[in-house]
C-alpha positions as CSV (number, residue, x, y, z in Angstrom):
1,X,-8.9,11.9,-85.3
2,X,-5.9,11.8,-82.9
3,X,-4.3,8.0,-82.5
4,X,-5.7,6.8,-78.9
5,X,-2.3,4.9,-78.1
6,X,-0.1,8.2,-79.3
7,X,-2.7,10.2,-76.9
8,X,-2.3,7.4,-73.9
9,X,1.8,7.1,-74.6
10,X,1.7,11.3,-73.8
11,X,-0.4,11.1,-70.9
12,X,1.9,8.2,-69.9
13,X,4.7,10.5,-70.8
14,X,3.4,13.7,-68.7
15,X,2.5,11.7,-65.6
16,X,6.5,10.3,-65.2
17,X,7.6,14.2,-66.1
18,X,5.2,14.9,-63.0
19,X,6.3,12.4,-60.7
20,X,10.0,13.0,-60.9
21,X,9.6,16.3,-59.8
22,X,7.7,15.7,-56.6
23,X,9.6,15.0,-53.6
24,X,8.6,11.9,-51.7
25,X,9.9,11.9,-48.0
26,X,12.4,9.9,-46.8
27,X,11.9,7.4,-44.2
28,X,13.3,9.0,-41.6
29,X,10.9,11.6,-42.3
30,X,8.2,9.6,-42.0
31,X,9.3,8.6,-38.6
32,X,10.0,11.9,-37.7
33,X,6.0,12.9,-38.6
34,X,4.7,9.5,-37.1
35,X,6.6,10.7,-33.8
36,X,5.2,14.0,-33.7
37,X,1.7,12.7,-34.7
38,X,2.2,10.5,-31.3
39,X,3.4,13.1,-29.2
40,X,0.7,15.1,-30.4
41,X,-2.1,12.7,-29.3
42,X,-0.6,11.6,-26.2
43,X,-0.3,15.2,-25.7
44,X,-3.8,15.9,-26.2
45,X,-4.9,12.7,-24.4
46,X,-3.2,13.8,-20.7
47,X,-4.4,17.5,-21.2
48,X,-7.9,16.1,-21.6
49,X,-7.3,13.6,-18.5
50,X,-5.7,16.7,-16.4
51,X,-8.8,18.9,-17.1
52,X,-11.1,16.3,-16.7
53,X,-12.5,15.8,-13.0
54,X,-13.8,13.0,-11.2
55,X,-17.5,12.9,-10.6
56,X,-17.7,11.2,-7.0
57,X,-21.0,12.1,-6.6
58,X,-22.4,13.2,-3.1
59,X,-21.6,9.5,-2.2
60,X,-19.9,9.0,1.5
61,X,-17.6,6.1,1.5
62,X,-17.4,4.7,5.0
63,X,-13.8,3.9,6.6
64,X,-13.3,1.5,9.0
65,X,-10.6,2.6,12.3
66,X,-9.4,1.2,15.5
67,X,-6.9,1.7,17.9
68,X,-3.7,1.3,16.8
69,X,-1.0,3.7,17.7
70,X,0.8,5.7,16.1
71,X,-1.3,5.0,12.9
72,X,-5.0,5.3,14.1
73,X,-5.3,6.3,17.3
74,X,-8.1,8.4,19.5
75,X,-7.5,12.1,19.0
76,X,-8.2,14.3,22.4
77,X,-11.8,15.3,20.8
78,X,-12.9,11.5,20.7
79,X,-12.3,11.3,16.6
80,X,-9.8,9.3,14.6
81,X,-6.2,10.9,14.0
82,X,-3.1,9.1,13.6
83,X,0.1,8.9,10.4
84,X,-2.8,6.5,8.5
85,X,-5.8,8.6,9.0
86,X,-4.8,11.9,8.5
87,X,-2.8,11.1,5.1
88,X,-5.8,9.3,3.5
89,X,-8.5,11.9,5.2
90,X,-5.9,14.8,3.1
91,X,-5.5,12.5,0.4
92,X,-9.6,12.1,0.1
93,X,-9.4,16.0,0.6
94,X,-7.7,16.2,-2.4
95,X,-9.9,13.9,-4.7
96,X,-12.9,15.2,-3.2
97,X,-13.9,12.0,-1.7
98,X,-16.1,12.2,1.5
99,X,-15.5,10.0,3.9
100,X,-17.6,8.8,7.1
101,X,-14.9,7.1,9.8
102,X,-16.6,4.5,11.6
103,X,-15.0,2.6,14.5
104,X,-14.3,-0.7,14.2
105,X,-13.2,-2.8,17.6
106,X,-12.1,-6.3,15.3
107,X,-9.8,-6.8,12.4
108,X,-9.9,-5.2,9.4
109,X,-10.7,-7.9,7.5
110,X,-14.1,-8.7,9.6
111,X,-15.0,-5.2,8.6
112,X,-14.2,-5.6,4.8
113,X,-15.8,-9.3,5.0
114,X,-19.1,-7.7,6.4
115,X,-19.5,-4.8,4.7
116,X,-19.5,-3.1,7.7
117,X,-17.0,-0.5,5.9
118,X,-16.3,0.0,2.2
119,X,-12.4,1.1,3.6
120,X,-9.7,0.8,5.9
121,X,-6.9,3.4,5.5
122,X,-4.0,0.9,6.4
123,X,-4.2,-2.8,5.6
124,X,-1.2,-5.4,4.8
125,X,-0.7,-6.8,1.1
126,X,-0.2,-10.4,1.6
127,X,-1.5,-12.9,-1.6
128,X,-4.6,-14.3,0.4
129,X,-5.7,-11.0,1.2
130,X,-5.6,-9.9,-2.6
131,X,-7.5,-13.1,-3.6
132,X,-10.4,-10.9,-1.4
133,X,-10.0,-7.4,-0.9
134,X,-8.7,-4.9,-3.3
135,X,-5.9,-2.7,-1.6
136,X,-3.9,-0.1,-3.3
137,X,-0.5,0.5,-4.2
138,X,1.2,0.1,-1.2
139,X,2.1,3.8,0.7
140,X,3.7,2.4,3.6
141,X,6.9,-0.5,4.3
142,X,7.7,-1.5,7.9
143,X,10.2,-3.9,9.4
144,X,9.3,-6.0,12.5
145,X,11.1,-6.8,15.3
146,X,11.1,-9.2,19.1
147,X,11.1,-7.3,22.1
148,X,12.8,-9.1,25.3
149,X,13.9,-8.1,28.5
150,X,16.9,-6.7,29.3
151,X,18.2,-9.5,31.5
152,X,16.6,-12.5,29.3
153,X,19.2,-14.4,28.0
154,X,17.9,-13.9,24.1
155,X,20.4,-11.9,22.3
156,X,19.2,-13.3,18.2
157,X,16.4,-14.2,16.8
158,X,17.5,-17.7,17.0
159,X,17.7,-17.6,20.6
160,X,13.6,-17.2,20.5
161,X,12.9,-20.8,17.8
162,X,10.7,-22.3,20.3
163,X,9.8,-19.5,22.8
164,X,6.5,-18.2,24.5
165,X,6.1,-14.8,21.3
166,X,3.0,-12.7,22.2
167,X,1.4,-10.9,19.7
168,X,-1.5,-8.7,19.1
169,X,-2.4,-9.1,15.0
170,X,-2.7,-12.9,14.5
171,X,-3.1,-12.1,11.2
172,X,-0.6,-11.1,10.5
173,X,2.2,-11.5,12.9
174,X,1.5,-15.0,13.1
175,X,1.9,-15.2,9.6
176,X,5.5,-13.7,9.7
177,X,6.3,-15.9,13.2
178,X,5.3,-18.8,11.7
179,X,7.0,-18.6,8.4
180,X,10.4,-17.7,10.2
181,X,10.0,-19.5,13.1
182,X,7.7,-22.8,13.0
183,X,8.5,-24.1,16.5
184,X,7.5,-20.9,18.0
185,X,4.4,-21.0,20.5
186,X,2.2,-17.8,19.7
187,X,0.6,-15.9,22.9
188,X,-2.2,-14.1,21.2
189,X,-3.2,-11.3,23.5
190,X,-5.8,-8.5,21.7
191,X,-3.7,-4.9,22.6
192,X,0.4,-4.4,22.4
193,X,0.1,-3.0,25.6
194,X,-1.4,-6.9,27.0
195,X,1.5,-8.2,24.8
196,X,4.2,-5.9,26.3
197,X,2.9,-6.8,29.9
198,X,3.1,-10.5,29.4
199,X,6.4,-10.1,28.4
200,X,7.1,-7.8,31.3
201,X,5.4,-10.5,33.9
202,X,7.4,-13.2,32.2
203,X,4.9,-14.7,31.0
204,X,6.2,-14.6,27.1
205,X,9.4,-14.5,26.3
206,X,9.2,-12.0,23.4
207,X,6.8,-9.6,22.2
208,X,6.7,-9.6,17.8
209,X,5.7,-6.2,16.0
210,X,6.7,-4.1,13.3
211,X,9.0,-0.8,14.0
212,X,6.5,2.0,13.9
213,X,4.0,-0.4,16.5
214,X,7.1,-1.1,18.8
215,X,8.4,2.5,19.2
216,X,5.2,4.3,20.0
217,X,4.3,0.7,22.3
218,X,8.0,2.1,24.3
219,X,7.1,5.6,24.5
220,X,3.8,5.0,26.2
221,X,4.8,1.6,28.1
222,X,3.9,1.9,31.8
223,X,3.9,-1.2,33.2
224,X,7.1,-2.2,33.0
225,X,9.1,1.1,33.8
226,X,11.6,-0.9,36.4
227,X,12.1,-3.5,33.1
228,X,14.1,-2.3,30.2
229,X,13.7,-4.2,26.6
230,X,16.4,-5.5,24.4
231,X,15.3,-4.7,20.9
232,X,16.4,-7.7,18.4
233,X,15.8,-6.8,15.0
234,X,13.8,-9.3,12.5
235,X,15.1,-8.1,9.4
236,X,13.9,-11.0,7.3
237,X,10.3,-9.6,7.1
238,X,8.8,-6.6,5.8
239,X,5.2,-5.4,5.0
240,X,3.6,-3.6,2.5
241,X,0.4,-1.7,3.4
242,X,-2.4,0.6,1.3
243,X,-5.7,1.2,1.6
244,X,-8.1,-1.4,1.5
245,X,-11.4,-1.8,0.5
């Protein structure tokens, strides 16, 4: 009978002889196949997202709009157009989202707060608003601006820290006034055309809006035509606005 610890020593023996000649990768090897095992997944993962469509249902999401030019405004056929309505109706296109626009004659926010709409294609990101709405990454940035008339002495901003300012979104343009300018007295009127005409009748002293509001608010002002404006620009403030729901 064969000596069991002769027999295990020569296993022992064969095992080594085995070993040596196998070649064990290297660690940068083994990054090199952990990497490729990653790009592999993620790989898989976005082809599998890419392919993979969304199931809205036959569910109509209703969208809340009112008149404000340029970005909502009354199309000649009596429905919503305007730079905010068309690009989320062609982004919605695109998803495959329907959408049911209903008008809305008060703020945004009274129509998220009711549920009167479960959208509204353009809303401001400010921190209180985001304690209650959901809004999403921001598609638009606008400056704001005072609007004076051409033979008013106010040349700066500075010129306006306790002046009659009409605006036409308390909500917001308050919120900017009032953090700039604390002394200010706000004329809150509820169109920019009412604001412009105040200032027009010299009955403010400034009109406060953002860029975009102001410009199409000049192209279509009537009733001031014999009373240019002096533009001053507010540069300390900017919005952010998305969709909000």
């Amino acid at each position: 009978m064969p000596n069991i610890r002769t027999s295990l020593f020569q296993m022992r023996l064969l095992a080594d002889n085995l070993e040596s000649k196998l070649v064990k990768p290297t660690r940068f090897q083994k990054a090199v196949y952990a990497v490729a095992l990653a790009v592999i997944v993620c790989a898989a993962t976005l082809g599998w997202l890419r392919l993979r469509q969304p199931s809205w249902g036959n569910r109509v999401y209703r969208i809340g709009w009112t008149v404000s030019p340029p970005f909502q405004v009354r199309g000649d056929d009596g429905k919503p157009t305007g730079l905010a309505i068309d690009v989320v109706r062609e982004a919605a296109r695109r998803r495959g989202i329907n959408l049911q626009w209903v008008f809305w004659q008060d703020s945004s926010e009274s129509a998220l707060k009711r549920k009167a709409t479960d959208l509204w294609p353009l809303i401001t990101v400010t921190p209180e608003r985001l304690k209650t709405f959901h809004i999403s990454e921001p598609y638009l940035e606008s400056e704001y601006n005072l609007l004076v008339r051409a033979d008013s002495p106010y040349r700066k901003v500075q010129d306006l820290a306790t002046a009659m300012i009409g605006v036409a979104n308390p909500s917001i343009d308050g919120w900017h006034l009032r953090h700039h300018l604390p002394n200010e007295r706000p004329l809150v009127r509820p169109l920019v055309q009412n604001v412009l005409e105040d200032v027009c009748q010299k009955r403010a002293d400034a009109a406060f809006m953002d860029a975009y509001v102001a410009i199409s608010a000049l192209l279509d002002q009537r009733a001031c035509a014999d009373h240019p404006f002096r533009w001053i620009p507010f540069p300390e403030t900017r919005s952010r606005l998305g969709v909000g729901a």
